[in-house]
TORLOPA-681685 format. One record per residue: residue number from 1; residue in one letter; z, y, x of N, C-alpha, C, O in turn. Coordinates in steps of 0.05 Angstrom, whole numbers. Layout:
N
+-----+----+--------+--------+--------+--------+--------+--------+--------+--------+--------+--------+--------+--------+
|   i | aa |     nZ |     nY |     nX |    caZ |    caY |    caX |     cZ |     cY |     cX |     oZ |     oY |     oX |
+-----+----+--------+--------+--------+--------+--------+--------+--------+--------+--------+--------+--------+--------+
| NUM |  A |      Z |      Y |      X |      Z |      Y |      X |      Z |      Y |      X |      Z |      Y |      X |
...
+-----+----+--------+--------+--------+--------+--------+--------+--------+--------+--------+--------+--------+--------+
***
This chain:
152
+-----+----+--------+--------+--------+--------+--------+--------+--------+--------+--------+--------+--------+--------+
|   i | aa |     nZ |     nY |     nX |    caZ |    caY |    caX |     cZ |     cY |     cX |     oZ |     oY |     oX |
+-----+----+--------+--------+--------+--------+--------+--------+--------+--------+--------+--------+--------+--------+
|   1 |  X |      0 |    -24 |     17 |      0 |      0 |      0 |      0 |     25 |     18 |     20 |     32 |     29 |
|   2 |  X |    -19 |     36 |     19 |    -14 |     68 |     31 |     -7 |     82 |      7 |    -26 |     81 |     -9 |
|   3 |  X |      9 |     93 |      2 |     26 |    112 |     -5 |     39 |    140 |      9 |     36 |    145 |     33 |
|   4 |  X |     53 |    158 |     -7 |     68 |    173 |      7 |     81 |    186 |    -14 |     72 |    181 |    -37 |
|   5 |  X |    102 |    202 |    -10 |    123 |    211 |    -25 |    115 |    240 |    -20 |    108 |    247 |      3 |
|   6 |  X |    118 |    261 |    -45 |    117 |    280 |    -39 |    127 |    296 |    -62 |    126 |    287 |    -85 |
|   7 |  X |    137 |    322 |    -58 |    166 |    338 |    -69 |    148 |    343 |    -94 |    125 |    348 |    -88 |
|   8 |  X |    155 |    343 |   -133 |    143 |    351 |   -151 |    144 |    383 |   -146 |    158 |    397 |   -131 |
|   9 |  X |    123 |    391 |   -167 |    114 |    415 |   -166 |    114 |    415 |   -202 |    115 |    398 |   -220 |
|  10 |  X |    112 |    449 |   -198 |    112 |    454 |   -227 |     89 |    445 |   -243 |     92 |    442 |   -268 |
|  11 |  X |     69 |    441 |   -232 |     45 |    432 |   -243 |     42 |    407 |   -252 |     23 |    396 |   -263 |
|  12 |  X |     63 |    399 |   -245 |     66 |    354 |   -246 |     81 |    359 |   -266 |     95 |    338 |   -267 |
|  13 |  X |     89 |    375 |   -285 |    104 |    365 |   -306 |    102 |    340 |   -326 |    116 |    322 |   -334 |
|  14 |  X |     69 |    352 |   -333 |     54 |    343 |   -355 |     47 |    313 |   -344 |     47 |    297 |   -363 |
|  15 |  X |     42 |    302 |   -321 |     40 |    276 |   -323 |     70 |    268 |   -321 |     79 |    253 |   -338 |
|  16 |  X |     86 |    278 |   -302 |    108 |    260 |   -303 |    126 |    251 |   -332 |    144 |    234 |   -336 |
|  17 |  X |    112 |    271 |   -348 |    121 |    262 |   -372 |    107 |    242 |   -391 |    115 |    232 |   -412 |
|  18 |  X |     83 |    241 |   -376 |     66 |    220 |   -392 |     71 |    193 |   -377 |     72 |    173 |   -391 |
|  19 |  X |     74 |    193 |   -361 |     86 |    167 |   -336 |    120 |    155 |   -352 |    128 |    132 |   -356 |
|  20 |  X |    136 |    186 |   -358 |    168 |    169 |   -370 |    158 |    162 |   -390 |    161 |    139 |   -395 |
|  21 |  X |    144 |    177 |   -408 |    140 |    154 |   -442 |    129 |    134 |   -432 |    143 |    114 |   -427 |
|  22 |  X |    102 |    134 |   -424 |     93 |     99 |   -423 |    112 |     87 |   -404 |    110 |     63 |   -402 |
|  23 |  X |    125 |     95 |   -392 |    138 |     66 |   -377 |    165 |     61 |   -396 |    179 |     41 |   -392 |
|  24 |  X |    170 |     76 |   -412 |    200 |     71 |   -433 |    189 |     57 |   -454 |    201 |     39 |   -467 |
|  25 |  X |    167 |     66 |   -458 |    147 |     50 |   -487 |    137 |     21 |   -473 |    123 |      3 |   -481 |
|  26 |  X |    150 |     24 |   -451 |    128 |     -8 |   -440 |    148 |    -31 |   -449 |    139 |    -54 |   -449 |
|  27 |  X |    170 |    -28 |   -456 |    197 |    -39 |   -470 |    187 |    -46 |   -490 |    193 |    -70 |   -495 |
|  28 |  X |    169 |    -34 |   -512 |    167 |    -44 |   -541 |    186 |    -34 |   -554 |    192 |    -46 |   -575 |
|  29 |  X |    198 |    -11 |   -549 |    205 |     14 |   -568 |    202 |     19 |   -588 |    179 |     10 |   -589 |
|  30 |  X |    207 |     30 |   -618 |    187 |     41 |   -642 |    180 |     67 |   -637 |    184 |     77 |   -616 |
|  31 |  X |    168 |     81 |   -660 |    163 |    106 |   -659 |    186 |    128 |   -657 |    186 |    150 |   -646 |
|  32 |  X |    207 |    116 |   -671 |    225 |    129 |   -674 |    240 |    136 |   -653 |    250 |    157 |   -646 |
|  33 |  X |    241 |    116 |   -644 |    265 |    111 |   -602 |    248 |    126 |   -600 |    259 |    148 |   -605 |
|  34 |  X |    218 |    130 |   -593 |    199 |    142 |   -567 |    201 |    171 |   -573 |    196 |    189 |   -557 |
|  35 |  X |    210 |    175 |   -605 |    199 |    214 |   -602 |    230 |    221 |   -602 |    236 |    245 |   -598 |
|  36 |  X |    245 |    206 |   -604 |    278 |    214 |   -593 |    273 |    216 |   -559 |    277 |    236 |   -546 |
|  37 |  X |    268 |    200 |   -553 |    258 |    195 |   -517 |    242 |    218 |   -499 |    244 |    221 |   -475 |
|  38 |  X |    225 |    233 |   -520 |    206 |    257 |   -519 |    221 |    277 |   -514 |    217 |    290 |   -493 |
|  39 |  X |    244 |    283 |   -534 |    261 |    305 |   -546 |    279 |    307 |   -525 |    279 |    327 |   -511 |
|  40 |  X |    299 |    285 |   -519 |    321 |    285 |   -493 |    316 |    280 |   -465 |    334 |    283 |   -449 |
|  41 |  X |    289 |    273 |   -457 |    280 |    263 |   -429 |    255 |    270 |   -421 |    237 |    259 |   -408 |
|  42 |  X |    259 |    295 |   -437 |    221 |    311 |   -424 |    235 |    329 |   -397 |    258 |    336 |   -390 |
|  43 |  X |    211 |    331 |   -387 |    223 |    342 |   -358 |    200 |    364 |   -367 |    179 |    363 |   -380 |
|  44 |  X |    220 |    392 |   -349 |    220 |    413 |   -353 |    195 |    418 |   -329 |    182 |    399 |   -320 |
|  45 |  X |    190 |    445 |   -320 |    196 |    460 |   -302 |    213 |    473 |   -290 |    210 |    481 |   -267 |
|  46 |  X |    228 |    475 |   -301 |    259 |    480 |   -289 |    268 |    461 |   -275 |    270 |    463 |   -251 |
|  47 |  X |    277 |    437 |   -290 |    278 |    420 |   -285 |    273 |    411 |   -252 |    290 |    412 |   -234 |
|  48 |  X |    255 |    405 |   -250 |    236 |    406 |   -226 |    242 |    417 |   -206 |    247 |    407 |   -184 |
|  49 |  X |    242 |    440 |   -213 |    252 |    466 |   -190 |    280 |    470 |   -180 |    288 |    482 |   -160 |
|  50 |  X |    296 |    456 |   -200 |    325 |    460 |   -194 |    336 |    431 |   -186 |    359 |    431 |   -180 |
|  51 |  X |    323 |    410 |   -186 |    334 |    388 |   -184 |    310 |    370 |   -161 |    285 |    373 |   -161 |
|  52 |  X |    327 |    351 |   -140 |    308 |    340 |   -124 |    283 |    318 |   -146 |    291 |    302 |   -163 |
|  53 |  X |    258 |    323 |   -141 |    244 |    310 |   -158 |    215 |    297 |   -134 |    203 |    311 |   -118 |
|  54 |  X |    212 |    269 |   -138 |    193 |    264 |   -120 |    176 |    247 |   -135 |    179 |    232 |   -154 |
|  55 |  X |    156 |    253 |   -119 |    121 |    234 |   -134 |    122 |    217 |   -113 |    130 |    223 |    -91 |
|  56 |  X |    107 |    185 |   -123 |    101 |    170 |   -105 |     69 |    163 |   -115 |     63 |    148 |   -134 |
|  57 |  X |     48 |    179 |    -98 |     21 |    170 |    -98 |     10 |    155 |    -80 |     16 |    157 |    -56 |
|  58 |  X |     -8 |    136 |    -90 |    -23 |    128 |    -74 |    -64 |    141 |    -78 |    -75 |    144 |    -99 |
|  59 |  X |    -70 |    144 |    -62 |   -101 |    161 |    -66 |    -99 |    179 |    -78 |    -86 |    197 |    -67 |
|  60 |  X |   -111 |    184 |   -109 |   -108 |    205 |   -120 |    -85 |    192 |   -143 |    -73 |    210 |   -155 |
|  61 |  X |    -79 |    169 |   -149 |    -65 |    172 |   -173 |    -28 |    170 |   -161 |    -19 |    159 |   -141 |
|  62 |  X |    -16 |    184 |   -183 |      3 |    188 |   -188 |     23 |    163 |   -194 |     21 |    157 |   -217 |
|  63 |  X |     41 |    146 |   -180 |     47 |    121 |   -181 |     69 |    118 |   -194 |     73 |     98 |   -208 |
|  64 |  X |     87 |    137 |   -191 |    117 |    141 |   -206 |    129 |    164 |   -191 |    120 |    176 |   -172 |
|  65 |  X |    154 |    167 |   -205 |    172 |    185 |   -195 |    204 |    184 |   -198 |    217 |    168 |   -211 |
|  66 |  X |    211 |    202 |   -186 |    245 |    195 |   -181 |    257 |    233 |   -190 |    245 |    255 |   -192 |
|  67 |  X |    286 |    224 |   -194 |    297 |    256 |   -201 |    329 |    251 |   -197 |    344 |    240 |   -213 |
|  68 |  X |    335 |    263 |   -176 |    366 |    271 |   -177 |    382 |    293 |   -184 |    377 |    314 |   -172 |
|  69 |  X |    395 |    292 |   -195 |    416 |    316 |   -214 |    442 |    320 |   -195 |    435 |    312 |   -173 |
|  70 |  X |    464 |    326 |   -193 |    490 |    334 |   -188 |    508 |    340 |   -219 |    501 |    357 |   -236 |
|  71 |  X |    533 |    322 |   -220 |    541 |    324 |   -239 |    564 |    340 |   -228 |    562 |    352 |   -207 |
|  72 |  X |    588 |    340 |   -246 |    617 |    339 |   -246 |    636 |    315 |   -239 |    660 |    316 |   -233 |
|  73 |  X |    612 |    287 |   -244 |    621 |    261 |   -234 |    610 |    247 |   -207 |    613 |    226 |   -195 |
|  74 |  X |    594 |    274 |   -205 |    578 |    260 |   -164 |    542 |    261 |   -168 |    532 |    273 |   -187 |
|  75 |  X |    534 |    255 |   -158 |    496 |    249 |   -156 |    490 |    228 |   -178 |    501 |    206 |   -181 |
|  76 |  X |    478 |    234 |   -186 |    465 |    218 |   -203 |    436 |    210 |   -215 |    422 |    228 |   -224 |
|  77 |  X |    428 |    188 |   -214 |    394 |    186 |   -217 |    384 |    192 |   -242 |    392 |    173 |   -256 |
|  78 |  X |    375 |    204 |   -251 |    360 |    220 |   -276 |    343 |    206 |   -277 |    345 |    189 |   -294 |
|  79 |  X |    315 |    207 |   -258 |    295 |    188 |   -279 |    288 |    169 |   -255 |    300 |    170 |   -234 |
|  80 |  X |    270 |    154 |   -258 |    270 |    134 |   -236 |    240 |    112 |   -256 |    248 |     92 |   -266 |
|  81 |  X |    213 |    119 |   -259 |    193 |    110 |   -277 |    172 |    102 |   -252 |    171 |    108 |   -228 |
|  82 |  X |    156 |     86 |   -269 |    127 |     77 |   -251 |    108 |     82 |   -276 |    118 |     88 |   -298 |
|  83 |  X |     91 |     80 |   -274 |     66 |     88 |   -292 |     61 |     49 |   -295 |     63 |     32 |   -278 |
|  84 |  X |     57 |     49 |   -319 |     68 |     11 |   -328 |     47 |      7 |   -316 |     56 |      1 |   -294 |
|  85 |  X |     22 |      5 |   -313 |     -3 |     -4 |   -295 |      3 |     -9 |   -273 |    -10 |    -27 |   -261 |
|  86 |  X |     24 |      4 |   -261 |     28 |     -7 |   -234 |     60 |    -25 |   -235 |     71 |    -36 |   -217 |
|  87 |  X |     66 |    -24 |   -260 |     97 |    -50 |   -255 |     92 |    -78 |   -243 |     71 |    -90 |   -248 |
|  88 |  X |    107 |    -86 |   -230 |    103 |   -113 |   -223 |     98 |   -114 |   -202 |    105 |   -135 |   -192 |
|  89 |  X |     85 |    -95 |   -183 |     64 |    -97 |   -162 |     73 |    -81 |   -126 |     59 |    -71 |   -108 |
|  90 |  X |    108 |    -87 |   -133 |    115 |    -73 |   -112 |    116 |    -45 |   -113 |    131 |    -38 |    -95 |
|  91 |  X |    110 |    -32 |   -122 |    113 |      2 |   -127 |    139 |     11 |   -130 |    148 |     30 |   -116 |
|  92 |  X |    157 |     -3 |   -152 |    182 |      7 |   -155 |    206 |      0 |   -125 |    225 |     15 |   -119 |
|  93 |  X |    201 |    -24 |   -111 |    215 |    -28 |    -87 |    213 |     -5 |    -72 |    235 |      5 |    -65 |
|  94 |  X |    181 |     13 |    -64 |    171 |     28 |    -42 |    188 |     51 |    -61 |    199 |     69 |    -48 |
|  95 |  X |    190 |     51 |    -83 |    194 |     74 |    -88 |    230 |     81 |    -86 |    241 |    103 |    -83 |
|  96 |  X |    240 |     58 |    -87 |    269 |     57 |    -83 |    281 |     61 |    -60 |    304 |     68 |    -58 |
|  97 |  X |    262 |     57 |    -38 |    263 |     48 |     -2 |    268 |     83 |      7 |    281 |     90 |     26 |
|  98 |  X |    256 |     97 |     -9 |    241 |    132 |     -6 |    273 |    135 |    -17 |    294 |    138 |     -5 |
|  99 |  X |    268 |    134 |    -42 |    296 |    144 |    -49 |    324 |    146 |    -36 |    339 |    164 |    -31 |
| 100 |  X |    323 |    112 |    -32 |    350 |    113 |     -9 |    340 |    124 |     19 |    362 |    129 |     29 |
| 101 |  X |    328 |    128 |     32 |    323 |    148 |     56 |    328 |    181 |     46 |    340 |    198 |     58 |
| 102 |  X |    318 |    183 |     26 |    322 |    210 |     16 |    351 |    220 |     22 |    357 |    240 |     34 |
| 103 |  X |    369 |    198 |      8 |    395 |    206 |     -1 |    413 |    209 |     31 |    429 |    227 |     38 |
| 104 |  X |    405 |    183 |     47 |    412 |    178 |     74 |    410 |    208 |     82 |    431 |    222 |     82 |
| 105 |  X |    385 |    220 |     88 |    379 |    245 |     91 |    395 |    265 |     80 |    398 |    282 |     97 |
| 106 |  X |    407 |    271 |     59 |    422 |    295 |     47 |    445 |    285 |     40 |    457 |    293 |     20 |
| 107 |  X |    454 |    264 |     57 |    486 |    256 |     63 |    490 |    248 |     24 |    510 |    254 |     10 |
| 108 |  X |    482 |    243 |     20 |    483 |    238 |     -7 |    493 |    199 |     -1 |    479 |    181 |      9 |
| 109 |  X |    524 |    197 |    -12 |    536 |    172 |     -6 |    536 |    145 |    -27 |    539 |    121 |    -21 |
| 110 |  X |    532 |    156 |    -53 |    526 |    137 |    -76 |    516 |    159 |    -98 |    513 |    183 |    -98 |
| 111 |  X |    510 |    133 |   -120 |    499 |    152 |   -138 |    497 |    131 |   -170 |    489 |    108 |   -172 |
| 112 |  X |    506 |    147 |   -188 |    497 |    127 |   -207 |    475 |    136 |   -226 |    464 |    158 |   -229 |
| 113 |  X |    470 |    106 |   -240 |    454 |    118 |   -259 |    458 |     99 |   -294 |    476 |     83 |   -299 |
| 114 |  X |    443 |    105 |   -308 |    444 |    104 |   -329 |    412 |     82 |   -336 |    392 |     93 |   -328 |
| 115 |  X |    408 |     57 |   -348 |    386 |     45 |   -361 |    385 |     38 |   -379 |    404 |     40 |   -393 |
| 116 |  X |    364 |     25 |   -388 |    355 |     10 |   -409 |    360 |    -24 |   -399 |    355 |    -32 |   -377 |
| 117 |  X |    369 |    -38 |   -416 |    377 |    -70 |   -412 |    359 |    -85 |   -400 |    365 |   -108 |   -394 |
| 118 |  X |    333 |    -74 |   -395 |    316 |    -91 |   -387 |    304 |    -81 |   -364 |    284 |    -91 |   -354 |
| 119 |  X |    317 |    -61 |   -356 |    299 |    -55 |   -330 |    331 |    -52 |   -312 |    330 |    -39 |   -291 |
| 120 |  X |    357 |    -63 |   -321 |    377 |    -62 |   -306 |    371 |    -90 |   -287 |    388 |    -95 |   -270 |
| 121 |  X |    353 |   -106 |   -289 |    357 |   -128 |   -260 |    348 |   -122 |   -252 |    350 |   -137 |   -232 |
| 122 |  X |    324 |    -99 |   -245 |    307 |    -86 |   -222 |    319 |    -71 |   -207 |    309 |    -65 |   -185 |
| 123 |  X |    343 |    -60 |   -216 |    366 |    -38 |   -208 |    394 |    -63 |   -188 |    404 |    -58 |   -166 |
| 124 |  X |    399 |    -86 |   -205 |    413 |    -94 |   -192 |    400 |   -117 |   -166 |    411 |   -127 |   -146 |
| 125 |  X |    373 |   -118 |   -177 |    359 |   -127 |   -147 |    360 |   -109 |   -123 |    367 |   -112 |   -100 |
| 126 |  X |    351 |    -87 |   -138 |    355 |    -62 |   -104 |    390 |    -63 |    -94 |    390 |    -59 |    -70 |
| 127 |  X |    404 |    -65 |    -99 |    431 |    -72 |    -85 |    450 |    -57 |   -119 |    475 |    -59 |   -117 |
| 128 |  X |    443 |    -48 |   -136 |    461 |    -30 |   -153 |    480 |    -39 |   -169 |    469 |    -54 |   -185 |
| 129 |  X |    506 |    -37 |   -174 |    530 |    -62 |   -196 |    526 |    -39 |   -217 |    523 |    -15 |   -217 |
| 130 |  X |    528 |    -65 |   -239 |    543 |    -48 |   -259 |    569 |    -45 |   -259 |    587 |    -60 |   -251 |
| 131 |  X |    571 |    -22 |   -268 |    609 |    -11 |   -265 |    610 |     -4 |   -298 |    627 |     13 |   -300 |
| 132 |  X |    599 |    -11 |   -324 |    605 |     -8 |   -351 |    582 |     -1 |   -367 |    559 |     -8 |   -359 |
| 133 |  X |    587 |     14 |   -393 |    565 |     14 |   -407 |    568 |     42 |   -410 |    586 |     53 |   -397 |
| 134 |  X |    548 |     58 |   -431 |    550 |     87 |   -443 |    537 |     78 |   -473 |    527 |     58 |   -483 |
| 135 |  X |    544 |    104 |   -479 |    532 |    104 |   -507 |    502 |    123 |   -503 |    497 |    145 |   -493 |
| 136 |  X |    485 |    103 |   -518 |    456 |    109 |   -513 |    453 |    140 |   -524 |    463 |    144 |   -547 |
| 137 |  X |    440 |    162 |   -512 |    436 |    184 |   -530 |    415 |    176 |   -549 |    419 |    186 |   -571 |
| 138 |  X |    392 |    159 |   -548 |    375 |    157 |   -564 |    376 |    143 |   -597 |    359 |    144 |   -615 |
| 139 |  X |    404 |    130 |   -594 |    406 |    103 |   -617 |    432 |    106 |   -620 |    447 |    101 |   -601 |
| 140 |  X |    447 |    117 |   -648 |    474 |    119 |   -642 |    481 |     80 |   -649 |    469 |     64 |   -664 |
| 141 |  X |    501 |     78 |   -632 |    509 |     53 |   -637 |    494 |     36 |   -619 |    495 |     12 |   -626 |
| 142 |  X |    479 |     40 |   -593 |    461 |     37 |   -573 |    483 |     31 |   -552 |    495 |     51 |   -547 |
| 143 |  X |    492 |      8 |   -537 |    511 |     23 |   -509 |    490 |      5 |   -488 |    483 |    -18 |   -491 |
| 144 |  X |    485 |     23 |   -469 |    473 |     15 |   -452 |    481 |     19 |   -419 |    495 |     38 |   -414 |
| 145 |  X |    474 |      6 |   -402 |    490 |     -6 |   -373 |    487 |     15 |   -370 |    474 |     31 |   -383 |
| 146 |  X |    510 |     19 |   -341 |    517 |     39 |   -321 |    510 |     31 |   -291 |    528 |     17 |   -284 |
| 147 |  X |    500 |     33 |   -279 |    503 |     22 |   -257 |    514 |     42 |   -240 |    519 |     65 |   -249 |
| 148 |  X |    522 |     31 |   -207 |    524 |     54 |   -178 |    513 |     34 |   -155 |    514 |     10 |   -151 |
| 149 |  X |    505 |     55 |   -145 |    490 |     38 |   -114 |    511 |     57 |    -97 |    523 |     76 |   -108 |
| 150 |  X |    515 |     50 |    -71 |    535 |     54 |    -57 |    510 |     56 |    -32 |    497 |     35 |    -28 |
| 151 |  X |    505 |     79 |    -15 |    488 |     79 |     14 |    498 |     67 |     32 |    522 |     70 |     36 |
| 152 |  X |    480 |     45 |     53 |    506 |     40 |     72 |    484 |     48 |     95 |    490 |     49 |    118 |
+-----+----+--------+--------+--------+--------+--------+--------+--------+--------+--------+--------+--------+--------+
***
C-alpha cells in the first residue's frame, strides 16, 4: 500500500462526512439511526480546525480518517472510519499504526474511545480493553462499549 497521512483541511469536510455515513451504514443501520448519525457526528469545519484531524490517502482517493478531541476526562478518539470499499483490506491497521505514532509524537499517553458492537473487535485487535459501556447518543436505550488503548 503506498499511502500517506496527511493533516484535514477545511475543504475535506464534505467527504469526510460522506466516508463516516457509509462506513456507520456499512453496519445495516435504518434510516432512522443514519439521519440521527448525520445530526450528532457531522464534522464541521471548525471541527477540523480546532481538533487534530487526519486523512489516510492512497493516489487520489481518500481512504479514511481519524479525529482527536481533548476532554475533561483525557484524549479521546472522536472518529476513526474507512470508506467501506476499502474494509477488510488492511487500511484500518495502517491507519491505526499513524495514529499511535501521532499520539507517541504529542506525548499523548492513552486515549479512549467510544463504538459501535461490531466494529469493537477491530479496536480490541489493535491492543484496546474495554473498560464499560455508555449510553448510545443515537438510540435511547442503546449502551454501547467503551474502550482505552494505553501507548507503550
Amino acid at each position: 500500500m503506498m499511502c500517506h497521512i496527511r493533516a484535514a483541511r477545511k475543504h475535506d469536510v464534505d467527504e469526510l462526512n460522506r466516508i463516516a455515513c457509509e462506513s456507520e451504514a456499512y453496519w445495516g443501520y435504518d434510516e432512522k439511526f443514519m439521519e440521527r448519525f448525520k445530526e450528532v457526528y457531522r464534522i464541521t469545519e471548525d471541527f477540523i480546525c480546532s481538533n487534530p484531524t487526519f486523512i489516510l490517502v492512497e493516489g487520489s482517493h481518500v481512504i479514511g480518517f481519524y479525529a482527536l478531541i481533548e476532554t475533561h476526562e483525557g484524549t479521546e478518539l472522536e472518529y476513526f472510519y474507512i470508506d467501506p470499499r476499502f474494509i477488510g483490506k488492511g487500511y484500518g491497521k495502517k491507519m491505526w499504526e499513524r495514529l499511535i505514532d501521532y499520539c507517541r509524537e504529542a506525548g499523548v499517553k492513552s486515549f479512549s474511545l467510544v463504538t459501535s458492537p461490531q466494529a469493537k473487535g477491530f479496536y480490541e485487535r489493535m491492543g484496546a480493553v474495554v473498560v464499560g459501556e455508555v449510553e448510545s447518543l443515537l438510540r435511547e436505550g442503546r449502551r454501547i462499549p467503551r474502550l482505552r488503548y494505553e501507548i507503550t
